[in-house]
N, C-alpha and C positions, 0 to 999 in steps of 0.2 A: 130647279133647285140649284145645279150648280152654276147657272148664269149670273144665280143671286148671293151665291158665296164668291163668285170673282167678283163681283161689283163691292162686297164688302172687303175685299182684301185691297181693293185697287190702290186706293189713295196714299198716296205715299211713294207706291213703289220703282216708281221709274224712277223717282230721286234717288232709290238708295236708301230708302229710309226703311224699319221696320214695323210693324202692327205688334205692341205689347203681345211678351208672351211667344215671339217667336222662336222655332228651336233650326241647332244647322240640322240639313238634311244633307244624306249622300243620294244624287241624282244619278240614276241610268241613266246614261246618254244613248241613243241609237244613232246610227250613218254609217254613210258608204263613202266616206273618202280617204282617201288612201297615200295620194300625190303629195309631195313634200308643201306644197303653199296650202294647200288646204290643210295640211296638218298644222302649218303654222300658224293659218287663221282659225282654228279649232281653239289652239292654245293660247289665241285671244280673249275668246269668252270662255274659256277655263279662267283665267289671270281674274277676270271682271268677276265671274261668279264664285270666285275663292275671296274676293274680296267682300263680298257679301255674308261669306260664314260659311257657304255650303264647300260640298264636295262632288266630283265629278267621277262615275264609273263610265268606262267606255264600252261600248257593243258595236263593236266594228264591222261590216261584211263590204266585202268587196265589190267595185263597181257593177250595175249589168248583170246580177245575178235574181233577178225576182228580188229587191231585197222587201219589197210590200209584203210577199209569201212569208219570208222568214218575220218580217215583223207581226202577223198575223197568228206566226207558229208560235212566237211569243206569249202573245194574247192570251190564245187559248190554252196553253200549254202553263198557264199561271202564273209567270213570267215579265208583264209585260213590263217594258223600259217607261220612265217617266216623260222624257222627251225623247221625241224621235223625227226624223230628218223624214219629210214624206209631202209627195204634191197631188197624186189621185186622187181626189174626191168621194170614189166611191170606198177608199181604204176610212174615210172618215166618216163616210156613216155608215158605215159596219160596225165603227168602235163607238158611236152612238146607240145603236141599234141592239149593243152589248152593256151598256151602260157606261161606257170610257168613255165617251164625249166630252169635249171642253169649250163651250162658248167662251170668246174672247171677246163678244160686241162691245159689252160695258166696259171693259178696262180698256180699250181702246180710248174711247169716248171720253173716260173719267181721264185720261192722260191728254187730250187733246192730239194725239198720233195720227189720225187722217191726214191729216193738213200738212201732214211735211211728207206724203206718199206720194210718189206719181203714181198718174192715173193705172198704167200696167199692172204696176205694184198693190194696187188697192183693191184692182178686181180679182186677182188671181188668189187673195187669201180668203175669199170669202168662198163659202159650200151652202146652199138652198138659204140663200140670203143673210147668211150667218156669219161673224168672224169667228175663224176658227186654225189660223196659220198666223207663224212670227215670222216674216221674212229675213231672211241674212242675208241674200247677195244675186244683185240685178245684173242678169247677163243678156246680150243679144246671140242666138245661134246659130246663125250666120254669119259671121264676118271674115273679109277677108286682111289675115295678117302674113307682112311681107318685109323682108332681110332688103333694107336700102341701099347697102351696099352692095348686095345681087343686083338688086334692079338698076343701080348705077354701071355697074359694070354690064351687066347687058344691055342697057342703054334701052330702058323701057320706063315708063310712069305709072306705076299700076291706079295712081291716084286721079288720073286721067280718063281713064278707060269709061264709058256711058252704059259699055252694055256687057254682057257674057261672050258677043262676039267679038269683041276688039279686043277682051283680055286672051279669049284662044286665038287669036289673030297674032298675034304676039309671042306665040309659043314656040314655031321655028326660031325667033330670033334668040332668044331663052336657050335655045337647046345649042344654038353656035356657038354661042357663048359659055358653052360647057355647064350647065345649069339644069338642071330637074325644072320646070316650071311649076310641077306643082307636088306637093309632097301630099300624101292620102294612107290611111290607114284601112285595109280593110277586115273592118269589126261591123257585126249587125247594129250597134249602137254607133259608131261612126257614120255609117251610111244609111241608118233610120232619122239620122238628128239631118244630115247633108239633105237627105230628100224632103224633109218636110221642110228648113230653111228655103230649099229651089222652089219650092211650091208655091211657099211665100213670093220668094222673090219674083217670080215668071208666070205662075197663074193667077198673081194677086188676092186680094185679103178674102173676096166673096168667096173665090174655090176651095180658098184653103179653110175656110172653115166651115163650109159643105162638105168637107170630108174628113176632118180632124175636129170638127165641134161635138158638142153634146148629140145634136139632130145632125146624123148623114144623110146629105142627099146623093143615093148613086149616080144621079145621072151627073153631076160632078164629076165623076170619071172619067166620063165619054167629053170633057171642056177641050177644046184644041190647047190653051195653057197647060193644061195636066198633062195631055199628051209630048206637048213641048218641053216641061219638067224631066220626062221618062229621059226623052232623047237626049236634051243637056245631063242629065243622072249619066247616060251611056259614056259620054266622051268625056265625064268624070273616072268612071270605071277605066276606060282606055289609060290611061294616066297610070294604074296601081301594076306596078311588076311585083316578080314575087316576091320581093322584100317587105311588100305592104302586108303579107298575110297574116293575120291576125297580129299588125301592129299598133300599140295602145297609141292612145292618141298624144301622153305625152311625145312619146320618142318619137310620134309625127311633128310634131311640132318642131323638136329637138337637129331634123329635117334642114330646118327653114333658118333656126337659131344658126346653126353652123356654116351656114354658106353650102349648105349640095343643093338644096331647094330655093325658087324664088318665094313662093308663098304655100298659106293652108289658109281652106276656108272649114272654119269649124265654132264654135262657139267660143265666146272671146274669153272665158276662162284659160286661151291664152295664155292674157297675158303672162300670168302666176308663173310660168316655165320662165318667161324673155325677164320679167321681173328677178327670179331666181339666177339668173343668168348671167345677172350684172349687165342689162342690157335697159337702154331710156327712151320708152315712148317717143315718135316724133325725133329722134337723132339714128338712133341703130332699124329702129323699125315702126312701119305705119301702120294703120289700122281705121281699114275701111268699110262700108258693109258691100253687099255684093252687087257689085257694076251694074245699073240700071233698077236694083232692086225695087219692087211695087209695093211688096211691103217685108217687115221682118217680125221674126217669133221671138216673143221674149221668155226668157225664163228666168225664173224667182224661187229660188232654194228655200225653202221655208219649212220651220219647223212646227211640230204637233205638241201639244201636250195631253198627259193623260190624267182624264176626269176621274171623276168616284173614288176619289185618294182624300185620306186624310186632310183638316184646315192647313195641318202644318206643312204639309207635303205642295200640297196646293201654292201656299204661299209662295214656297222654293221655287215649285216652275214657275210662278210669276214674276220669280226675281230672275231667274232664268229668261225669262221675255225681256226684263226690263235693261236684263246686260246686253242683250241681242240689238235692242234696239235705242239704246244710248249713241248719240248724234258722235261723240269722241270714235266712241268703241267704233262705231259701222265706221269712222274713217281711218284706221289703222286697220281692220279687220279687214276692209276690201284692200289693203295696199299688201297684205301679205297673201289674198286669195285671189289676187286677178283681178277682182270683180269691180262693177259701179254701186257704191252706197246705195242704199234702199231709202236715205232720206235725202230730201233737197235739203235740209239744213245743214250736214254734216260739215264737216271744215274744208273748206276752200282747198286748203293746202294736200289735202285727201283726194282731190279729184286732177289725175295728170291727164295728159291730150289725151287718150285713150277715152276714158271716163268722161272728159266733155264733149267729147265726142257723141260717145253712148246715147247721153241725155240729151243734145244736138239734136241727132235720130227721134229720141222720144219725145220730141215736143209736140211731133204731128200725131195726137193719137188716131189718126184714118187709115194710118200705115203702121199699125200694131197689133197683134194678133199673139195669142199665148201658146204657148209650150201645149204639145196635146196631151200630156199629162195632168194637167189640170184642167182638160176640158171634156177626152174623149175614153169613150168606153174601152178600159185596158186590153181586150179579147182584140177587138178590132184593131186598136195600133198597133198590137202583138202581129198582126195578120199581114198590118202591112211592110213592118222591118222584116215579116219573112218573107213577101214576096219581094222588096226591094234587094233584099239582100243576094234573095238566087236571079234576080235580074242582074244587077251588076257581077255576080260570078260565074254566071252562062254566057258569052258573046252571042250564041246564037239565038236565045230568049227574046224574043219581038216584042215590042212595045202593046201590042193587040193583044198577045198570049198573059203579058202581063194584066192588063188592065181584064182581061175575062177571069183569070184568078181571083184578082179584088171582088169584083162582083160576084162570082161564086163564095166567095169568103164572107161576104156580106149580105148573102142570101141565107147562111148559116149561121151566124154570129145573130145582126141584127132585123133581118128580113122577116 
């Protein structure tokens, strides 16, 4: 039923236009952003859906806190928000399975929106063959962003570099030079996103999604790549003194902005700090993925809407998608969040080297693999940023002791 009430609302909307009879709505908005560019990008498609009549409530929680739990305390608690910021799949059909479901196949379709998706971006908003996600903002989460003017004065290329070993090869000379090499936060979500990027990058697309996909295969653990992942994870850890301890990722970035660091590899949501910064792509600073990488994880910030609401409420979130995904808006929206537009058609002028780059990267989809958020059973990735996390904060913690944890964890969880 409600497939067939978005399919009747569709036509029109992405233009802007309204279905007789419609009224404004005040929209709950749900999210976890908090960082000045993503506030800015927020109050992008605030601007676009004030222009359509509605109105925007905010429900903000902060980064890394469960916010699926608290959206779910929503839920059930009577509460729920209209739209909300969310990539787990299994938080979606739970809110099916409650009656808040919201297919978005048809209105997709009736808009012609496929077609200007990369392929990343297309698969990641779908849940058991469904659309059911409005993408906002295409990130890779791995990349390594680097201060040119460090790396000039240390007299290093990091643009050069083929492998992981030639960018640690490079570290004494970094360090003569009066230079951090590398600037690192440690937060469980810093170094839950850093090991699944390395995974990507050094055990390639198969391992990494043997063990971060829908279907884990344990013996994925026991991969010489995975084991190799650990031990590069380790001499990431080597790198964090205690100023890194529980530093947010922007103020690691902030690191790298200022000249004490040469670079951070972390997701290019980056840029949004160097942007904020008064700093230009390709002049102040570069942005590459990670030296020799086999492949990279991408992530797609996408939003929900919520079903079994009123035509007229209904309408709103769909005018809410259609600000989302307006070719203008995704290209001023990603220039104040960092991020690569979510459509190939956006405006030219919207995508700086950074951004062509991005999609440079994504042209090969053999080398793409998704965020485990919208792939893998939350209990289990929950299991592995907790062993990663006492990995990198034990020195003495063995790569063996590690990986027998995983499988014990995975003998309870999914086993």
């Amino acid at each position: 039923m409600m497939r067939t009430r978005i399919a009747l609302l569709a036509a029109g909307l992405l233009s802007g236009t309204c279905v007789p009879g419609a009224l404004a709505v005040d929209l709950v908005v749900y999210h976890s952003w908090s960082a000045a560019p993503e506030v800015a990008a927020l109050n992008v498609l605030r601007a676009g859906l004030e222009e359509k009549g509605h109105t925007w409530t905010d429900i903000a929680i902060p980064h890394n806190t469960g916010s699926n739990v608290n959206l779910m305390s929503l839920v059930t608690g009577g509460q729920p928000p209209n739209v909300f910021m969310e990539s787990n799949p299994g938080v979606y059909r739970d809110l099916a399975g409650m009656g808040f479901g919201a297919t978005l196949t048809d209105w997709y379709e009736e808009n012609g929106i496929l077609e200007h998706l990369p392929a990343s971006v297309a698969a990641s908003i779908r849940v058991d063959d469904e659309i059911v996600k409005v993408p906002t903002a295409l990130h890779i989460d791995g990349m390594l962003y680097y201060n040119m003017e460090v790396a000039e004065a240390a007299g290093v290329d990091p643009a050069a570099w083929t492998s992981l070993e030639e960018m640690f090869a490079d570290f004494d000379a970094i360090r003569e030079a009066g230079y951090d090499p590398l600037a690192v936060g440690s937060q469980p979500f810093q170094v839950g996103y850093l090991m699944h990027a390395l995974t990507a990058a050094i055990a390639g697309p198969d391992v990494y999604t043997r063990i971060y996909g829908a279907e884990v295969d344990p013996a994925a653990l026991d991969d010489p790549g995975f084991r190799q992942t650990l031990e590069t994870l380790r001499l990431f850890a080597n790198e964090a003194g205690p100023e890194a301890q529980n530093r947010p990722w922007n103020e690691t970035t902030n690191e790298v902005i200022t000249g004490n660091a040469l670079m951070q590899i972390h997701g290019d949501w980056m840029k949004g700090e160097w942007l904020a910064a008064g700093k230009t792509p390709g002049t102040d600073f570069g942005c590459i993925e990670i030296p020799g990488a086999q492949a990279v994880v991408v992530t797609v910030d996408a939003w929900g809407m919520l079903g079994g609401v009123p035509d007229d409420v209904m309408q709103a979130e769909l005018d809410f998608a259609s600000v989302v995904l307006d070719p203008e808006i995704q290209g001023a929206f990603s220039a104040e969040k960092g991020s690569t537009p979510v459509r190939l058609d956006a405006p030219e002028g919207s995508l700086d080297a950074c951004s062509q780059n991005v999609l440079q990267i994504l042209s090969d989809e053999a080398r793409q693999v998704q965020n485990p958020h919208n792939t893998a059973d939350a209990d289990w990735q929950n299991s592995i940023w907790d062993v990663v996390f006492n990995f990198w904060s034990e020195p003495n913690m063995t790569v063996d002791e590690a990986i027998e944890q995983m499988k014990s964890n995975y003998d309870t969880i999914l086993g």
